[in-house]
N, C-alpha and C positions, 0 to 999 in steps of 0.2 A: 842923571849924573849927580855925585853927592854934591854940597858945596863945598867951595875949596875956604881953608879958613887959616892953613899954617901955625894953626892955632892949638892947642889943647883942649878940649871942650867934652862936659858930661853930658850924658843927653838928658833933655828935662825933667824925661820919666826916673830917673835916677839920682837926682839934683838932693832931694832930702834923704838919701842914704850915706852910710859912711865907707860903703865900699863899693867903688860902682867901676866902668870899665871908663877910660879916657878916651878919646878918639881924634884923629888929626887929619884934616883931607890934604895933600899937597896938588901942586900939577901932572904927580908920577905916581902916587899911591894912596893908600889909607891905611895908614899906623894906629892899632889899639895896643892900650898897654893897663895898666891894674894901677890907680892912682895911689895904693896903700905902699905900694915897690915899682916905684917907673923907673928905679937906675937895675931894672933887675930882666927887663928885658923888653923888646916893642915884636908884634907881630904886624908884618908888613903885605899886604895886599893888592893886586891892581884894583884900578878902578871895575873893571870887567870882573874880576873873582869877585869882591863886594858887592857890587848890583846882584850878582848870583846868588850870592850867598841872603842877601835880604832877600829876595824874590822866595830862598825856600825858605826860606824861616814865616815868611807871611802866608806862606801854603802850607803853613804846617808840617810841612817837612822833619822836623825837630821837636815836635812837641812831644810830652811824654806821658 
């Protein structure tokens, strides 16, 4: 389970870029959103789609 943070946060690997994705865990989802335009929209996830969705990204699933 992600941590929960209610928070705003980039992930580290993306810390010294100036465009990177934001990410927010709550107790009901995980919202990423684009920190260049955050009033421009959030995509919102359960926790269940997110674990999913990292699970295929770490299998490669997505690579190109």
């Amino acid at each position: 389970m992600p941590r929960k943070t209610d928070e705003w946060f980039v992930p580290r690997r993306s810390e010294n870029g100036t465009t990177c994705v934001q990410t927010k865990f709550t107790d009901d989802a995980v919202q990423v959103r684009n920190n260049l335009t955050p009033d421009a929209g959030t995509a919102t996830f359960t926790h269940q789609e997110w674990t999913t969705f990292i699970a295929s990204v770490k299998d490669g699933d997505y690579d190109l």
